[in-house]
PADRENKE-964735 format. One record per atom (N, C-alpha, C): x, y, z; residue number from 1; atom name. Coordinates in steps of 0.1 Angstrom, whole numbers, plus 5000, padded with zeros to 4 digits. Example, Ala and Ser with C-alpha at 12.3 -4.5 7.8 and 13.67 -1.06 7.14 Angstrom:
REM residues 2
     px     py     pz   pos   site
   5132   4943   5078     1      N
   5123   4955   5078     1     CA
   5132   4967   5078     1      C
   5128   4978   5071     2      N
   5137   4989   5071     2     CA
   5129   5000   5079     2      C
//
This chain:
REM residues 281
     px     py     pz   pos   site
   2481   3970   4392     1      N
   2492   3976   4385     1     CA
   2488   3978   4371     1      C
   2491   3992   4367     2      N
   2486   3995   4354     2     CA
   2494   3981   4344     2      C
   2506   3982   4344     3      N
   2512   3970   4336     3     CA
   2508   3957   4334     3      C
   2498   3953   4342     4      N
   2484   3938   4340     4     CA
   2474   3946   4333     4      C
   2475   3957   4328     5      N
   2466   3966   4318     5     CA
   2464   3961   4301     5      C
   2459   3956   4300     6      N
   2467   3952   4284     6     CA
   2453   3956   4274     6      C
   2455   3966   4265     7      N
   2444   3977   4256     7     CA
   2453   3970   4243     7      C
   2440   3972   4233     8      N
   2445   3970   4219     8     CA
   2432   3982   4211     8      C
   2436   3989   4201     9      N
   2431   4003   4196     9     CA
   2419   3996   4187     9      C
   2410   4008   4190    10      N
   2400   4004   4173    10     CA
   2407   4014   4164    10      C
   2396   4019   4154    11      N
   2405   4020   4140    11     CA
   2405   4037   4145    11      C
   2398   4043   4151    12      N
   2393   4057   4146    12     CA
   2398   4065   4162    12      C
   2402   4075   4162    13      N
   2401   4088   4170    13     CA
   2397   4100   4162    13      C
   2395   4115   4169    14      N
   2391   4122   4162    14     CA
   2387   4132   4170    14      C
   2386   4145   4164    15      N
   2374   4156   4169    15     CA
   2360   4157   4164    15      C
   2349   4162   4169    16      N
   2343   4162   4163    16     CA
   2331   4177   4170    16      C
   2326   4182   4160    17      N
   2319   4198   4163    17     CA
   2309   4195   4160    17      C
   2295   4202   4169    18      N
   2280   4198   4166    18     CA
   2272   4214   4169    18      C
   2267   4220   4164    19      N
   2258   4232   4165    19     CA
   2249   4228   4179    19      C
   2245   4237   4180    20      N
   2234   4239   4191    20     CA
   2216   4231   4191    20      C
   2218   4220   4201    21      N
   2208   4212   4203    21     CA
   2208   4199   4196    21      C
   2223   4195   4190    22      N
   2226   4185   4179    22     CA
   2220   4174   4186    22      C
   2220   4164   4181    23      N
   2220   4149   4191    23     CA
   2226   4139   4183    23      C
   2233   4126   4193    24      N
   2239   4118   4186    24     CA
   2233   4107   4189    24      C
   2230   4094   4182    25      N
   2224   4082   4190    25     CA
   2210   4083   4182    25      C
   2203   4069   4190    26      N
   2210   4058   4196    26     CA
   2225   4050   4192    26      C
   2230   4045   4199    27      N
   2238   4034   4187    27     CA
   2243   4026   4198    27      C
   2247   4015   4193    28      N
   2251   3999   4200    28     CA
   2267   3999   4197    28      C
   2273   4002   4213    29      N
   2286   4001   4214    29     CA
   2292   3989   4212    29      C
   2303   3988   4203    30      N
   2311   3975   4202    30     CA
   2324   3974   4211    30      C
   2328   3983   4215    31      N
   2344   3989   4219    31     CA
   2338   4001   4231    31      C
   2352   3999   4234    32      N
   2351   4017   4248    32     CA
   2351   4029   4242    32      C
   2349   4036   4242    33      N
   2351   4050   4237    33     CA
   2358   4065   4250    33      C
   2363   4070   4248    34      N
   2363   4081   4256    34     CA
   2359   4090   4250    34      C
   2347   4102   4255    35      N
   2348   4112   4245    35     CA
   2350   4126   4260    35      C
   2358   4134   4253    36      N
   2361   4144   4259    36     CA
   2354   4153   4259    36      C
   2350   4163   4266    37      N
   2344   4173   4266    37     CA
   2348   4187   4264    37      C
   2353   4192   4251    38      N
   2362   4203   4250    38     CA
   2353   4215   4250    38      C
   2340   4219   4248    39      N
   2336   4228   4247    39     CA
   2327   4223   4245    39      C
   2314   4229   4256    40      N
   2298   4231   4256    40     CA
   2295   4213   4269    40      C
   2285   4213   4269    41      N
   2281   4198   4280    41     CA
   2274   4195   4272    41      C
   2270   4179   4278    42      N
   2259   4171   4273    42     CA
   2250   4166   4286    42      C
   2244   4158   4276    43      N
   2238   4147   4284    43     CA
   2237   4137   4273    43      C
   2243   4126   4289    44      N
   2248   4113   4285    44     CA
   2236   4101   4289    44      C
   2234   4094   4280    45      N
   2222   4081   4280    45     CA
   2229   4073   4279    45      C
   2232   4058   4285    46      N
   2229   4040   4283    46     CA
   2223   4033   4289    46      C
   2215   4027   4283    47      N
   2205   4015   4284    47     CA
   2194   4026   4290    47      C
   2191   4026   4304    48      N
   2178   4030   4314    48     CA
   2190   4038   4324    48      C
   2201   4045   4320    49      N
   2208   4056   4329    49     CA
   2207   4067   4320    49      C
   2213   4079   4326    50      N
   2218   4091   4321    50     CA
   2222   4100   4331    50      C
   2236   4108   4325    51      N
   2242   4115   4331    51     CA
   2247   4129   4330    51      C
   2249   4139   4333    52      N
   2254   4150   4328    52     CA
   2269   4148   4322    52      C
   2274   4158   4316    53      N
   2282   4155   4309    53     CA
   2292   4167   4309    53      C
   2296   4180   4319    54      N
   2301   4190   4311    54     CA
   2312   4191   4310    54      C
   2313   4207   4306    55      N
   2326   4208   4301    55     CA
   2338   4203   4306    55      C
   2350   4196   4302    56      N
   2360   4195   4308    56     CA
   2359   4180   4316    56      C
   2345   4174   4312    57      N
   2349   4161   4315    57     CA
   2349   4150   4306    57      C
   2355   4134   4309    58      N
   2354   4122   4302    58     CA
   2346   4114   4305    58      C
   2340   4114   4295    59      N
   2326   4100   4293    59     CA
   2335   4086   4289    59      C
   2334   4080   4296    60      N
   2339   4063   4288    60     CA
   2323   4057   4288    60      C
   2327   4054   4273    61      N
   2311   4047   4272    61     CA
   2317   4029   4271    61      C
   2309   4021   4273    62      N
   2315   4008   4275    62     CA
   2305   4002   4264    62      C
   2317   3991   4259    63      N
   2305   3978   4251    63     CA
   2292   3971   4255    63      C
   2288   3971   4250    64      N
   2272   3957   4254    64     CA
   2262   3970   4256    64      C
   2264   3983   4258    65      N
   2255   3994   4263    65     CA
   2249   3999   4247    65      C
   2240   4006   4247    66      N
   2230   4017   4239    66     CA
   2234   4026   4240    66      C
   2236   4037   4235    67      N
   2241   4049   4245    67     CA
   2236   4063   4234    67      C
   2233   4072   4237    68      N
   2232   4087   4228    68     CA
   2235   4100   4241    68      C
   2238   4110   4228    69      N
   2245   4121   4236    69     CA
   2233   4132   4229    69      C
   2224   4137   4238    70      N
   2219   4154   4232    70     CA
   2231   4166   4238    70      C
   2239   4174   4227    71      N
   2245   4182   4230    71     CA
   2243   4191   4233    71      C
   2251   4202   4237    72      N
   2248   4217   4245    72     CA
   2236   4223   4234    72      C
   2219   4227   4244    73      N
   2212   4233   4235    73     CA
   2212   4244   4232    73      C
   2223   4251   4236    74      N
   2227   4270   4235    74     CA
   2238   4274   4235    74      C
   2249   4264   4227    75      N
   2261   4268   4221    75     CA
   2265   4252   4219    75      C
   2277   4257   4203    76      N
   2281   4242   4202    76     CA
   2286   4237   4212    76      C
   2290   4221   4205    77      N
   2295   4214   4214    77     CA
   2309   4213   4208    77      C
   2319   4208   4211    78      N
   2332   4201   4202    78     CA
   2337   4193   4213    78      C
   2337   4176   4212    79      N
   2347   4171   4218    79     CA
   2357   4161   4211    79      C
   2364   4157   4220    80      N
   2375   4146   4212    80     CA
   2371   4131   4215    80      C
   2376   4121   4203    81      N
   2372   4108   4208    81     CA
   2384   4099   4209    81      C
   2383   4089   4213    82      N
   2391   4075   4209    82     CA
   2385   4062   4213    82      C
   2386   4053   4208    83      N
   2377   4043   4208    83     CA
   2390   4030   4209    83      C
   2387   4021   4218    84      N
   2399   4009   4222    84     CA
   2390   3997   4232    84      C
   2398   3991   4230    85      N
   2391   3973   4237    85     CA
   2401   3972   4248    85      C
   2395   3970   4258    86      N
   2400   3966   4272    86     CA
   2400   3949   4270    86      C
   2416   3942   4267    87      N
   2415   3927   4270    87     CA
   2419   3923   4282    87      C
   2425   3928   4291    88      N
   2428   3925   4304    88     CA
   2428   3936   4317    88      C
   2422   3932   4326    89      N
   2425   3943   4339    89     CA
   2432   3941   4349    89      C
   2438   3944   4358    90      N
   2444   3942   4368    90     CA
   2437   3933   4377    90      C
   2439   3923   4387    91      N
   2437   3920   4396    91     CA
   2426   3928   4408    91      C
   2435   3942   4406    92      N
   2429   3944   4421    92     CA
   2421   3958   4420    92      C
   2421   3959   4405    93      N
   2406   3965   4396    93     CA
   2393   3963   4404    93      C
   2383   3975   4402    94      N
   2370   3973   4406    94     CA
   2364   3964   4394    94      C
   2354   3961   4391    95      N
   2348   3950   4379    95     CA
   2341   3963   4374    95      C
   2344   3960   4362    96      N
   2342   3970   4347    96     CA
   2331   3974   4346    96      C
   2319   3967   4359    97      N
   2304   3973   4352    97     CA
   2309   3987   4365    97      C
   2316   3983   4374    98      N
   2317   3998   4383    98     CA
   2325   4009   4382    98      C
   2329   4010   4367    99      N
   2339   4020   4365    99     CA
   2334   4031   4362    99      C
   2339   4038   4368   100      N
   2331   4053   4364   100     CA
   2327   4059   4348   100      C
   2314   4066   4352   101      N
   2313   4066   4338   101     CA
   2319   4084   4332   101      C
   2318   4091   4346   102      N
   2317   4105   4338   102     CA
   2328   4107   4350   102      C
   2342   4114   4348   103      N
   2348   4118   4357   103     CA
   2354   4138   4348   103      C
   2354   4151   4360   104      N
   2354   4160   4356   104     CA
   2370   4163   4357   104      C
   2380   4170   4347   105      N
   2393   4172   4350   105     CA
   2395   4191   4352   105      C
   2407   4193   4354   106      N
   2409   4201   4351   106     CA
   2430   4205   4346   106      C
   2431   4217   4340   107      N
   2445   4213   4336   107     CA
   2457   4212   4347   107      C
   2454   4210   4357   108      N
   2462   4207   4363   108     CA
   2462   4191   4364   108      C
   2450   4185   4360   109      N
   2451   4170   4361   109     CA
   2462   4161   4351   109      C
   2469   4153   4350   110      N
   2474   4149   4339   110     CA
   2463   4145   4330   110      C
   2450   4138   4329   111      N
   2447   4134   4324   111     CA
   2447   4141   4304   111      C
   2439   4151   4309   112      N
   2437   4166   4296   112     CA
   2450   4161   4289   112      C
   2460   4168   4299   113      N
   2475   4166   4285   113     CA
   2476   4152   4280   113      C
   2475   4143   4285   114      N
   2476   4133   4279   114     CA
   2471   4125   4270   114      C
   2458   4135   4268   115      N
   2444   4128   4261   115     CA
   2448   4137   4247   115      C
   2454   4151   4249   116      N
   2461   4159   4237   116     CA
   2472   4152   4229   116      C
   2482   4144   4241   117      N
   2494   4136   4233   117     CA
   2487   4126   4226   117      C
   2480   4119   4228   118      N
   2475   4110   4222   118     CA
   2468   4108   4206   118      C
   2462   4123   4212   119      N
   2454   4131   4195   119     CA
   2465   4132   4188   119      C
   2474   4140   4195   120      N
   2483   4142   4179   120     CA
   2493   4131   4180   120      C
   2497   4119   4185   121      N
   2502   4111   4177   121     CA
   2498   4098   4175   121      C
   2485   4098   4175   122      N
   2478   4085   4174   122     CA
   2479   4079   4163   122      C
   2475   4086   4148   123      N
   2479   4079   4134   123     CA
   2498   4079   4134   123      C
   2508   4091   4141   124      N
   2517   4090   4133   124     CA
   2526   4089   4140   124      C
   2526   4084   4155   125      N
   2533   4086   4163   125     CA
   2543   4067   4167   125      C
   2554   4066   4178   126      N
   2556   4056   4178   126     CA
   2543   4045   4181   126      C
   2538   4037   4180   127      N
   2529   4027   4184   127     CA
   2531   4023   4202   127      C
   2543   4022   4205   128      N
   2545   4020   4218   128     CA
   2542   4028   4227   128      C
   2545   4040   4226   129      N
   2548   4055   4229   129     CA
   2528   4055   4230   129      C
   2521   4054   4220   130      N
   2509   4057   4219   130     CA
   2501   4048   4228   130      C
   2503   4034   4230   131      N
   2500   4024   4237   131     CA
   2503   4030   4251   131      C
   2510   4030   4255   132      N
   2515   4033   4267   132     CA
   2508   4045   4273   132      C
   2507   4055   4264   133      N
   2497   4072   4268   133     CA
   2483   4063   4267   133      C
   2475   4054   4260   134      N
   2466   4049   4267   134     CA
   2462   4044   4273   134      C
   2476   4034   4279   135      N
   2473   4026   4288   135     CA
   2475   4037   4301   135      C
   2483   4046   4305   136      N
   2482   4054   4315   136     CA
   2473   4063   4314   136      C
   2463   4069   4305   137      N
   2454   4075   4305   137     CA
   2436   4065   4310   137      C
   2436   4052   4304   138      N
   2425   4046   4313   138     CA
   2429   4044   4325   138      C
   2439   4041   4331   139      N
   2444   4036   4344   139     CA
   2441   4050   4354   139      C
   2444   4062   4349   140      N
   2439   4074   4354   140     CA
   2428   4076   4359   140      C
   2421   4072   4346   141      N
   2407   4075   4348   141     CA
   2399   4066   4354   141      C
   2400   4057   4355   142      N
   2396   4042   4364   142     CA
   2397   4046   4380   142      C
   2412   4047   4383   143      N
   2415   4045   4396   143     CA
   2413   4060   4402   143      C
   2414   4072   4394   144      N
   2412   4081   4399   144     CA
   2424   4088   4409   144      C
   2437   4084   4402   145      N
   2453   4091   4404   145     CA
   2452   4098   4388   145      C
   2449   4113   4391   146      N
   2451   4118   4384   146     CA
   2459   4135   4386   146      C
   2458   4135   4398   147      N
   2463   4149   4400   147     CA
   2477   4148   4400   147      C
   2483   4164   4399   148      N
   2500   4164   4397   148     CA
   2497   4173   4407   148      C
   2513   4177   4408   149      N
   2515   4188   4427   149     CA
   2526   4194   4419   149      C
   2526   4207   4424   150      N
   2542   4214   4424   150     CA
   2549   4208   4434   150      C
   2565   4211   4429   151      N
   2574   4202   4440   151     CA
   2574   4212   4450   151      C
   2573   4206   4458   152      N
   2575   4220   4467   152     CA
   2588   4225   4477   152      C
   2594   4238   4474   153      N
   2607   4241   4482   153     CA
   2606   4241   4493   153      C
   2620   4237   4494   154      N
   2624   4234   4508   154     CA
   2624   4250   4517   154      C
   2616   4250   4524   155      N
   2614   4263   4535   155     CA
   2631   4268   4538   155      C
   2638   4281   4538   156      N
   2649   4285   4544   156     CA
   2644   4299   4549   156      C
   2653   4297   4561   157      N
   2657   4316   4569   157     CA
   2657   4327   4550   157      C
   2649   4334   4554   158      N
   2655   4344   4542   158     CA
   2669   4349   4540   158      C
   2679   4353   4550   159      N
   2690   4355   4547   159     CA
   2692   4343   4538   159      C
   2694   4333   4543   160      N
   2697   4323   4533   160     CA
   2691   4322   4518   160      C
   2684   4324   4519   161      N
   2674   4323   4508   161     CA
   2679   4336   4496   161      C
   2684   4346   4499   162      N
   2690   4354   4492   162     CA
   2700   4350   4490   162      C
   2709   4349   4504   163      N
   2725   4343   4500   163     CA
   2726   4333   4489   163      C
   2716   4322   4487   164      N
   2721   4312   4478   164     CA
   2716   4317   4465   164      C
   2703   4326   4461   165      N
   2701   4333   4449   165     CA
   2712   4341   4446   165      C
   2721   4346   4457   166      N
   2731   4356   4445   166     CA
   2742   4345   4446   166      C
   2742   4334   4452   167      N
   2755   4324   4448   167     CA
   2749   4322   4431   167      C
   2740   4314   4432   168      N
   2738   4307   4418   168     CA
   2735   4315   4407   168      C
   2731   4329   4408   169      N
   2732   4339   4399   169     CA
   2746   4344   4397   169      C
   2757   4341   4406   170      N
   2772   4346   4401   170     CA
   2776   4336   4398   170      C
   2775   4319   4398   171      N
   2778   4311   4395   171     CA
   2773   4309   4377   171      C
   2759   4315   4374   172      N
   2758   4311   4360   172     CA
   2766   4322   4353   172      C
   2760   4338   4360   173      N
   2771   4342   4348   173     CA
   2789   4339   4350   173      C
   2789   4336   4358   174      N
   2803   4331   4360   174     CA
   2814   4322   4366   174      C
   2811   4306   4362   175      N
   2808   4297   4370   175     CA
   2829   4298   4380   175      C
   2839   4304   4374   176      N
   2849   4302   4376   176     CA
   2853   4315   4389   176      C
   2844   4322   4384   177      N
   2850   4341   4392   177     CA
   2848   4335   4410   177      C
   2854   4340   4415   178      N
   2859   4341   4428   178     CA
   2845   4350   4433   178      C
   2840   4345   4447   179      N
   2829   4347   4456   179     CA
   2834   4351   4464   179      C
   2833   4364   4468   180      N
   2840   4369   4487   180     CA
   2827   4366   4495   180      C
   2832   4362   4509   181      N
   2823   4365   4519   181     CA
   2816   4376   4519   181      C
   2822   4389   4517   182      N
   2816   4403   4519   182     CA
   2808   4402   4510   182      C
   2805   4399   4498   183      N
   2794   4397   4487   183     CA
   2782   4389   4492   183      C
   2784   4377   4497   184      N
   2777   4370   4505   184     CA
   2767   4377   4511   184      C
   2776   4383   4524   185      N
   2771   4390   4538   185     CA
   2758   4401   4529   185      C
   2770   4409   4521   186      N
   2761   4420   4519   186     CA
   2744   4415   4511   186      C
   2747   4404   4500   187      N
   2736   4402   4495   187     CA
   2721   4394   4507   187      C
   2729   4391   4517   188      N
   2717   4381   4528   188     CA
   2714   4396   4538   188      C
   2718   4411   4539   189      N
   2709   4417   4545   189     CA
   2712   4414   4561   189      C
   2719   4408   4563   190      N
   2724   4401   4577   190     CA
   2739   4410   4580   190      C
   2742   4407   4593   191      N
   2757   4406   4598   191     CA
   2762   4397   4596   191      C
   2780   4391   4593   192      N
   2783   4380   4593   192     CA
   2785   4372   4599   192      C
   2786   4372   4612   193      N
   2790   4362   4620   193     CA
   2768   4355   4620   193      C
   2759   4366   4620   194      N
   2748   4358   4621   194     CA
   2745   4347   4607   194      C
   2749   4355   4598   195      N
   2750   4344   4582   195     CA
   2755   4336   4587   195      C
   2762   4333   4592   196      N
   2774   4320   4597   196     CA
   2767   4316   4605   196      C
   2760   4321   4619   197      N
   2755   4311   4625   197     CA
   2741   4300   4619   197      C
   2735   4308   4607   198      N
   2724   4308   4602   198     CA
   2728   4295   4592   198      C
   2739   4295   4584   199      N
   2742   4284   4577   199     CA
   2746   4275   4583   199      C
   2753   4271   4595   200      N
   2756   4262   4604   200     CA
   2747   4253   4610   200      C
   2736   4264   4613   201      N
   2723   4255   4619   201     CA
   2714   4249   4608   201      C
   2712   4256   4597   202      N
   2705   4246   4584   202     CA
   2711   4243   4579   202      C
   2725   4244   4574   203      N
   2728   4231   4563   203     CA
   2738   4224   4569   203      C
   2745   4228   4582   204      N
   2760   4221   4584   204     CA
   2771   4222   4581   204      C
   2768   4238   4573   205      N
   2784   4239   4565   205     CA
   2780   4258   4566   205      C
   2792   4263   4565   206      N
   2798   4275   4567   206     CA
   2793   4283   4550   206      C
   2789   4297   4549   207      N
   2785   4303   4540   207     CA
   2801   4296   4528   207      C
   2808   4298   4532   208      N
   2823   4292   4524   208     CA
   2823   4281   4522   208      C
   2821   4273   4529   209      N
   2819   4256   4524   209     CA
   2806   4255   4513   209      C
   2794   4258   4514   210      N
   2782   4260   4508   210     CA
   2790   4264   4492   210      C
   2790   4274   4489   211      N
   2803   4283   4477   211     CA
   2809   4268   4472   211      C
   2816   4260   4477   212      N
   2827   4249   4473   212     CA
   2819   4238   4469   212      C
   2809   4237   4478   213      N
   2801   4224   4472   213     CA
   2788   4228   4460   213      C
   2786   4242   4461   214      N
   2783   4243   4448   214     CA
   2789   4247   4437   214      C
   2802   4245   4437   215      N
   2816   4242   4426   215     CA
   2814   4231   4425   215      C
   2813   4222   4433   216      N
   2812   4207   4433   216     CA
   2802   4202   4427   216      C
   2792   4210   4424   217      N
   2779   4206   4420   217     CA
   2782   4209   4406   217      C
   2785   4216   4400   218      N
   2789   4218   4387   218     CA
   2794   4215   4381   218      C
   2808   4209   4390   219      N
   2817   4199   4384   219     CA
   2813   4191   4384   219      C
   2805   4183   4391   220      N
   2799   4169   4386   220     CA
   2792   4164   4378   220      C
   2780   4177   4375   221      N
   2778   4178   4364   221     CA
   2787   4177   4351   221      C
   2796   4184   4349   222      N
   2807   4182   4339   222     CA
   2810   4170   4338   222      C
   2818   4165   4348   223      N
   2823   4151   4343   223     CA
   2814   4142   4342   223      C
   2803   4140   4345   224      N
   2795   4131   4340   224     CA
   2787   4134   4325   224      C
   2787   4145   4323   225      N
   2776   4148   4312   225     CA
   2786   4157   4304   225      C
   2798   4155   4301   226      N
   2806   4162   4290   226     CA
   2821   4156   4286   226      C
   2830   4159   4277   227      N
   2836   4160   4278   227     CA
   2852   4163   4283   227      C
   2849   4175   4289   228      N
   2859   4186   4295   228     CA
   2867   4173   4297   228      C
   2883   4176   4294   229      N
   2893   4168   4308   229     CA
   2890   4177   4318   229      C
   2896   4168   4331   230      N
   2893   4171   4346   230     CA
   2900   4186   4347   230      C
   2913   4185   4342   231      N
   2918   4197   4344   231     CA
   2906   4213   4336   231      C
   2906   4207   4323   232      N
   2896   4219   4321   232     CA
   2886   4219   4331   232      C
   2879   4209   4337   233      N
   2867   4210   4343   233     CA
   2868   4225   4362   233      C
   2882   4220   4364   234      N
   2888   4225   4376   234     CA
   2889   4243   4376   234      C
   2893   4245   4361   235      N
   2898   4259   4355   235     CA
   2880   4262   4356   235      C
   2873   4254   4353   236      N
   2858   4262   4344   236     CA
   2849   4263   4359   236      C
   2850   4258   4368   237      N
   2842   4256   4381   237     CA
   2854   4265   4393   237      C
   2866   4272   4389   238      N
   2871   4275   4398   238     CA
   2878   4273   4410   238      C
   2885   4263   4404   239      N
   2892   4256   4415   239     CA
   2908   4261   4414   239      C
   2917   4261   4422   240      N
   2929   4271   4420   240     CA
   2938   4259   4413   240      C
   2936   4242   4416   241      N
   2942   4236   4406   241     CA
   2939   4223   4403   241      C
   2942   4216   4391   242      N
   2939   4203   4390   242     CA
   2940   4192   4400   242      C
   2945   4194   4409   243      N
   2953   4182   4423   243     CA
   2944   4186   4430   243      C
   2941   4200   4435   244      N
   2933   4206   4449   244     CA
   2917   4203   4438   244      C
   2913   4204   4432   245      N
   2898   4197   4426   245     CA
   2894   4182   4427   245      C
   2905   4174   4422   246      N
   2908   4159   4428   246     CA
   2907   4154   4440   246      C
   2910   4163   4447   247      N
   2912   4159   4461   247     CA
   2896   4162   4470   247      C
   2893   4174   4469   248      N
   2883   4176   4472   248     CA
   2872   4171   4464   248      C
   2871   4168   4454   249      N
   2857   4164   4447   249     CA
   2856   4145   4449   249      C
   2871   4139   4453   250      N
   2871   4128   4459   250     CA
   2867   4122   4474   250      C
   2867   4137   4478   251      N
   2864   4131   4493   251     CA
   2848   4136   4492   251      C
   2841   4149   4484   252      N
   2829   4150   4482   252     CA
   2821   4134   4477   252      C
   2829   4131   4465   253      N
   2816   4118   4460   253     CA
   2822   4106   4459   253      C
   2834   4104   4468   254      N
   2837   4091   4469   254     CA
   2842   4086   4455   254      C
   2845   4093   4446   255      N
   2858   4089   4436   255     CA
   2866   4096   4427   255      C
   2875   4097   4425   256      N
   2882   4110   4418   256     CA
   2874   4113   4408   256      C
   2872   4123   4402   257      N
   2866   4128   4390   257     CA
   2869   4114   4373   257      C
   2881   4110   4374   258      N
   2883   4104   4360   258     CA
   2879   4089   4365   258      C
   2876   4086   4375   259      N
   2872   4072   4383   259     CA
   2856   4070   4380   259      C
   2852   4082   4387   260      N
   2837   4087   4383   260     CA
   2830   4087   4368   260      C
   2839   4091   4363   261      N
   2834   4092   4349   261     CA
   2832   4077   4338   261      C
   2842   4070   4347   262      N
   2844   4058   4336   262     CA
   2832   4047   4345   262      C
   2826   4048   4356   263      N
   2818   4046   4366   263     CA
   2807   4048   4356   263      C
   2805   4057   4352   264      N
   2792   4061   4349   264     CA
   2790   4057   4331   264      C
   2802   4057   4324   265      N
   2803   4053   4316   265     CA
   2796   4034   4311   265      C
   2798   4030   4328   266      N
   2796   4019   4324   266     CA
   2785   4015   4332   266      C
   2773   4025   4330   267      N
   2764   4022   4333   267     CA
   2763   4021   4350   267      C
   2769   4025   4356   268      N
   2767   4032   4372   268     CA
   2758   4045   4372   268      C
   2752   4046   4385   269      N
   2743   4060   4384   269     CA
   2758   4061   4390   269      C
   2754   4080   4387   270      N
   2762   4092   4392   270     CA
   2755   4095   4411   270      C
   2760   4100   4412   271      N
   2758   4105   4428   271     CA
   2751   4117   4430   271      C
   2745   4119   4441   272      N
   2736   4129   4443   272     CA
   2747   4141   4441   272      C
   2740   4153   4440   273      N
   2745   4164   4443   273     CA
   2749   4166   4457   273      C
   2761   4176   4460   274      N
   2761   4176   4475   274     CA
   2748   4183   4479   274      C
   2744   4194   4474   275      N
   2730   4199   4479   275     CA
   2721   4193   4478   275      C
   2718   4185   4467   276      N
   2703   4179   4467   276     CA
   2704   4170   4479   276      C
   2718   4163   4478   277      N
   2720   4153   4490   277     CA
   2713   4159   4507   277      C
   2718   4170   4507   278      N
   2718   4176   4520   278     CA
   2701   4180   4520   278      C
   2694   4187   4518   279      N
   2684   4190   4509   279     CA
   2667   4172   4512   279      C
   2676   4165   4508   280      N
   2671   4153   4508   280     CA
   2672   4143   4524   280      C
   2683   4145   4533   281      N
   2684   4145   4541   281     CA
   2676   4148   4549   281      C
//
């Protein structure tokens, strides 16, 4: 568990730029270092090893080691550093002489961005906030959880898949205006009784019920994250009145809208959306 991770900073981070064929070293490590590889490769030496170094990857150099870097010999080099003391590791940690020494990223990895937040708020940033971006940036690099994913959408029939793009595009410019079926139908490219049968079998609910619970979806949003009274909320999400919004958004999330609100006021989560819900199912 990263949180049995426990780092304390040395004094210095930094960039630093070297001409063509520079070299750095020897020198006798006291602390960890990361140095990033922002432009051009090396080659990396400690003790009786060496390693390639290129672009786009992290060297952690470790204490008790010797270590020197000859930079790119046919264009500079520039990378970034930070230097910090490992006092405690996890349990179920490999042992620190097996930690990788050279791991390659790319910007889809978290690592990069993280190693950027850190640059810029290392002298002036919160201290915790800074701790925490290093303690999830070695734990990265160690264990080698570094990649991120797009979330990925939920597959639908294309009719559908248009139907609910022109819902939610007549819902932003107009979260109150009235949706006909025939708008529907005509936007999904379909017949309607097949729209209908199409929504029935993926989501469980009728192209017209869909429409209501994404009124519902808006409204819930509101009462939880605004002001509005319920009655304005009912007028702005289109519901024909204060009592028929109540009724229906109470049997959607299991408590009347001004029940809900003082729920969440006091520190209750809010409730799924009906779609994410269904969606999630």
């Amino acid at each position: 568990m990263s949180t049995d991770l426990d780092l304390s900073f040395a004094s210095w981070t930094g960039i630093a730029i070297y001409p063509p064929g520079a070299t750095f070293g020897p020198r006798a490590m006291r602390d960890y270092e990361f140095v990033w590889m922002i432009e051009g490769d090396a080659l990396y030496r400690w003790d009786e090893h060496s390693v390639d170094a290129p672009q786009g990857s992290i060297v952690l150099c470790r204490p008790g080691t010797t270590d020197f870097f000859r930079w790119d010999p046919t264009r500079r080099t520039r990378h970034a550093y930070v230097h910090f003391h490992v006092n405690k590791t996890p349990s179920d940690w490999p042992k620190r002489a097996d930690w990788p020494v050279v791991r390659t990223f790319d910007e889809s990895d978290i690592v990069l961005p993280m190693f950027r937040h850190l640059l810029a708020w290392w002298d002036r940033g919160d201290p915790t906030l800074v701790r925490a971006t290093l303690t999830h940036l070695v734990a990265a690099f160690v264990t080698g959880h570094v990649a991120t994913a797009q979330v990925p959408a939920t597959a639908l029939p294309e009719p559908i898949e248009r139907t609910m793009a022109f819902l939610y595009q007549s819902l932003d410019r107009d979260p109150a205006a009235p949706i006909a079926f025939e708008d529907l139908v005509e936007a999904s490219c379909v017949t309607g009784p097949h729209l209908c049968r199409l929504f029935k079998k993926v989501t469980g609910h009728s192209p017209a019920e869909t429409v209501r619970l994404a009124r519902l979806d808006r409204a819930l949003s509101l009462v939880v994250r605004s002001n509005f009274a319920v009655k304005q909320i009912a007028t702005m999400t289109g519901f024909t009145s204060p009592f028929h919004f109540t009724r229906v958004f109470t049997k959607a999330f299991g408590l009347a809208p001004a029940d809900l609100r003082k729920a969440v006021e006091a520190g209750h989560t809010p409730p799924l959306s009906r779609m994410l819900k269904h969606w999630r199912e």
